[in-house]
C-alpha positions in Angstrom: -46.9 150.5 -40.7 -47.4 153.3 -42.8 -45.4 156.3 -44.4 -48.6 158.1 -45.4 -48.1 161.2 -42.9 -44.1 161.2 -44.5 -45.0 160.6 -48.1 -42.9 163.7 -49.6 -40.4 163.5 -47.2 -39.8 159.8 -48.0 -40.3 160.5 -52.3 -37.8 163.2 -51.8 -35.0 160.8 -49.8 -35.6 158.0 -52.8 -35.5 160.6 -55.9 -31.9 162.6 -54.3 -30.2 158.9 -54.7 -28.5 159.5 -51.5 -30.1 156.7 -49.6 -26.8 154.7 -49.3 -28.7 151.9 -48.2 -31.0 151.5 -51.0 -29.2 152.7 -54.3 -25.8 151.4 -53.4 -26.7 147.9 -51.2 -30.1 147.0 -52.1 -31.5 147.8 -55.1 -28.3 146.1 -57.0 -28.5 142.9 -54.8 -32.1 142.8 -55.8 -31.7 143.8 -59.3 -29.0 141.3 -60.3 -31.9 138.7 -59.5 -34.6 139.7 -61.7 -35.1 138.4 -65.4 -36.4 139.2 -68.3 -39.6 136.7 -69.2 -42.1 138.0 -66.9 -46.0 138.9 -68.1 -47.7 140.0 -64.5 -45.6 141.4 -61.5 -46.7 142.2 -58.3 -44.2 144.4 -56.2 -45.5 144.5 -52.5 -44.5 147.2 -50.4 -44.1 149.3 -53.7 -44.1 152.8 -51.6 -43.5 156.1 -54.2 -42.8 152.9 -57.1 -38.8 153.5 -58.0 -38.9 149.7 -58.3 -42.3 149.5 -60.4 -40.9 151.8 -62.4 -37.5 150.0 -63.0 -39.4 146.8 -63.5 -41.8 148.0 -66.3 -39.0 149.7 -68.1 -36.3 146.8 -67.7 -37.9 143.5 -68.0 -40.6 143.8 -70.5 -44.0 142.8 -68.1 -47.2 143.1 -69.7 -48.1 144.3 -66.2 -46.8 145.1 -63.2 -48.9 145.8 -59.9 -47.9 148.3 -56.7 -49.2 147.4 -53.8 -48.7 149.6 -50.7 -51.0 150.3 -47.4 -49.7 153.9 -47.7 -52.4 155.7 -49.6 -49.7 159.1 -49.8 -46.9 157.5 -51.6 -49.4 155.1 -53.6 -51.1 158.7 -54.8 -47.2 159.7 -55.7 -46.2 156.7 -57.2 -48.9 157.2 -59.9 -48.1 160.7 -60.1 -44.6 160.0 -60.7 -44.6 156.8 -62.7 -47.6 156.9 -64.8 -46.9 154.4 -67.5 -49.7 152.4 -69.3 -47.9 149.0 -67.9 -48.4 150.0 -64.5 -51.0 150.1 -61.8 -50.6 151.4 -58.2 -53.2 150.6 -56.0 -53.0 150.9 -51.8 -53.4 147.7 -50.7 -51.9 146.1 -47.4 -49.5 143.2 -47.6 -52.1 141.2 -45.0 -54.6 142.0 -47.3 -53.4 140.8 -50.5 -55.8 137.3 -50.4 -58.9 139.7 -50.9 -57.2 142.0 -53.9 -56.0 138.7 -55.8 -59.6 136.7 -55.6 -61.0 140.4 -57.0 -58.3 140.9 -59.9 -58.2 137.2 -60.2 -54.9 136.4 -60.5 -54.4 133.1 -58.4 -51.9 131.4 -59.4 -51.2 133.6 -63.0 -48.6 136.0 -61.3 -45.2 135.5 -62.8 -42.8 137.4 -60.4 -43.5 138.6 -56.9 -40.9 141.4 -55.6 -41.0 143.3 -52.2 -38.0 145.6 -51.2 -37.4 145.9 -47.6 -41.3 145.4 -46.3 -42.1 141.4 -45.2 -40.3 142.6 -41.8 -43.0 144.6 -41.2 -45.5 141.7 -41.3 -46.0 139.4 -38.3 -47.8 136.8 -39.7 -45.9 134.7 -42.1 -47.8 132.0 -42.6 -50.5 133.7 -44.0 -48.3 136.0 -46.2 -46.0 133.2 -48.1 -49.4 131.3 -48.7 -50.8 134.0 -49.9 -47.7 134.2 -52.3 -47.8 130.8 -53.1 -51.2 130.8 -53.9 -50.3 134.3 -56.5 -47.7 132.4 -58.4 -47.6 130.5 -61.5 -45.9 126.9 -61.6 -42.2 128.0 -61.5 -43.0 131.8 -60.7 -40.4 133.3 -58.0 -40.7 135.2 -55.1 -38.2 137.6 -54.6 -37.6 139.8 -51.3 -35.4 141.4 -49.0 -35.7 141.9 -45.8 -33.3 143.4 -42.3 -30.6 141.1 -41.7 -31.0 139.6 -38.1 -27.3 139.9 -36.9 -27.8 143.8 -37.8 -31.1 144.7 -36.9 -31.6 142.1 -34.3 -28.1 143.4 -31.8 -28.9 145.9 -28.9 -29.1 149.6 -30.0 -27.7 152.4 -28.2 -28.5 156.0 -29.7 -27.4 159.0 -28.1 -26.3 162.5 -29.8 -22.7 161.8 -30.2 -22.9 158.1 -31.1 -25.2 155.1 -32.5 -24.1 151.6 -31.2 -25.1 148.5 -32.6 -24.1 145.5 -30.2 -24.5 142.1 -30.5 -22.3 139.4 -28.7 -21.4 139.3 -25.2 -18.8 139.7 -22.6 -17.9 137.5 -19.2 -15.7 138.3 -16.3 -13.6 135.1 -16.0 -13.1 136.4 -12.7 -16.7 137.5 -11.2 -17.4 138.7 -8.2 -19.3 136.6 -5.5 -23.2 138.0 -5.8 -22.5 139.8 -9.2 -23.6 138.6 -12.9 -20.7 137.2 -14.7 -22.0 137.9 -17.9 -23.7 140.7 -20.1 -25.8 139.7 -23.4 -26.2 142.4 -25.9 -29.0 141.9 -28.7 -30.9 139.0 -29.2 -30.2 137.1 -32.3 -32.9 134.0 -31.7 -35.7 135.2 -30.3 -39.0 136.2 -33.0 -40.0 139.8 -31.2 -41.7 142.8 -32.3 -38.9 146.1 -32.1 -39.8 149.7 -31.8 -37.4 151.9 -33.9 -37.3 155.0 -35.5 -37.0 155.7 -39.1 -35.7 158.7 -41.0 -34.8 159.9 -37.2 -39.1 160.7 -36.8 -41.1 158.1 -38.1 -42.1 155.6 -35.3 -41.6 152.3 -36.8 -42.5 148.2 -35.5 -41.1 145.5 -37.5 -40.2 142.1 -36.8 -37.1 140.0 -36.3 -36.4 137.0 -37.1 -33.3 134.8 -37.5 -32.0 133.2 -40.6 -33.6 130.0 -39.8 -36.8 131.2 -39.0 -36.8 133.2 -42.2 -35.2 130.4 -44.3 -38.2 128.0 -43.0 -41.6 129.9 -43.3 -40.2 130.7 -46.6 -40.0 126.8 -47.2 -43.0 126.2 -44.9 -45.3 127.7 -47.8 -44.4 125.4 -50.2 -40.9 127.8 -51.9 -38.0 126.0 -53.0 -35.4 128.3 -52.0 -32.6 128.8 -54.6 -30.8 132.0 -53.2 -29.9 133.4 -49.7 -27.7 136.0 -50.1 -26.0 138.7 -47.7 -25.2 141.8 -50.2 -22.1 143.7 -50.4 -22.3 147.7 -51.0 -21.4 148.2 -54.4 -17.9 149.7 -55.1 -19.1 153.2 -55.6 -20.5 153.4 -52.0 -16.6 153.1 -50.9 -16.2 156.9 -52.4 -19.3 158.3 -50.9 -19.0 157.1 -47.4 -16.1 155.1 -46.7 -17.5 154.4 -43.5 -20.8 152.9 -44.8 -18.6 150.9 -47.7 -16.5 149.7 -44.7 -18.9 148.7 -42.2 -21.0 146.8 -44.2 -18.3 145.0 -46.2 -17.9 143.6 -42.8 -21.1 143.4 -41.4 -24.4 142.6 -43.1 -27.0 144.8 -43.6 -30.0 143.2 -45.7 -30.7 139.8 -46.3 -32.4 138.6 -50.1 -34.2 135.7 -50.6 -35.0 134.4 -53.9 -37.7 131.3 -54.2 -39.7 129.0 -56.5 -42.8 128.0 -56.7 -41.9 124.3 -58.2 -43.5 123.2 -61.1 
């Protein structure tokens, strides 16, 4: 998936800091996470490069990488961020195997972060080895990703009203011939979903449960140290209460942090 055709339009949303989701969920559950002792980061998914950006500035890299199969926010990135540290290159996340062979990095990569973009991969396997393979001894993989009870319930859009459902409901007193239940979402089931983005943007990513995330994270060789379900941060509350109070309640993202061991 690609934001090339939206590139402004999505450089625009990220620069206003009105992106409730981002700047006041996130980016702080994300941040709280990095250190301070890196040499070579690799952010995947680095769109228009707000978290490059942060990262060379805050946590003293020799170098840090952008990655992103969006050629239009990869061209903004550099325009935006141009700092010596810093290199923005468009790259696809299946692709990564060939880039690190050519920039020869195998196993020399100290941190690898990716904001909100693994669910748009389908094949796992081949995307944790390939970040195993990046890392150091004792680098760390840090991502976030939809949170399946969210992003996996049934969604019902219509002009007056979005609905998220997930959960069911059963007539303890059905009628002879008629369904007794009704299932809405599907919380288990690995599946490709269609979905809109910015209200325009036609966008596939995939679901998968906690589980399923949890072990092809493992599956690749990770020692997983953190599995955390963020909270919007306190100043979301006086923004838009009901963001702050929907998502106190019901997660949102999900961020993994993991180890390659030693």
């Amino acid at each position: 998936m690609s934001y090339t055709n939206q590139s402004q339009q999505w450089a625009s949303l990220q620069a206003s800091k009105k992106h409730l989701s981002y700047d006041y969920l996130e980016k702080p559950a994300m941040y709280k996470y990095l250190g301070k002792d890196y040499e070579t980061v690799l952010c995947l998914g680095s769109g228009t490069g707000e978290e490059v950006e942060y990262i060379a500035a805050n946590c003293s890299p020799k170098i840090v990488y952008g990655l992103d199969n969006a050629a239009g926010l990869i061209e903004l990135a550099g325009q935006m961020y141009p700092r010596q540290n810093t290199k923005h290159e468009t790259i696809a996340m299946e692709n990564i195997h060939k880039w690190l062979e050519y920039e020869n990095l195998i196993g020399r990569v100290d941190l690898i972060y990716s904001s909100l973009a693994v669910h748009y991969i389908e094949d796992w396997d081949k995307l944790m080895g390939d970040c195993y393979r990046l890392l150091r001894p004792g680098g760390v993989l840090l991502f976030s990703t939809h949170h399946p009870i969210k992003w996996g319930s049934q969604t019902i859009r219509s002009k007056e009203k979005n609905s998220f459902l997930m959960g069911y409901t059963k007539n303890l007193k059905p009628e002879k011939g008629v369904t007794s239940f009704q299932v809405y979402g599907d919380y288990l089931t690995t599946r490709a979903i269609w979905d809109k983005l910015l209200g325009k943007i036609d966008i596939k990513y995939y679901h998968r449960s906690i589980s399923t995330i949890f072990s092809e994270v493992q599956k690749a060789g990770f020692l997983v140290t953190n599995l955390d379900e963020p909270l919007p941060i306190d100043e979301a509350k006086n923004l838009k209460n009901d963001f702050w109070a929907v998502h106190s309640q019901i997660p949102l993202f999900l961020v993994v942090r993991a180890v390659k061991p030693n």
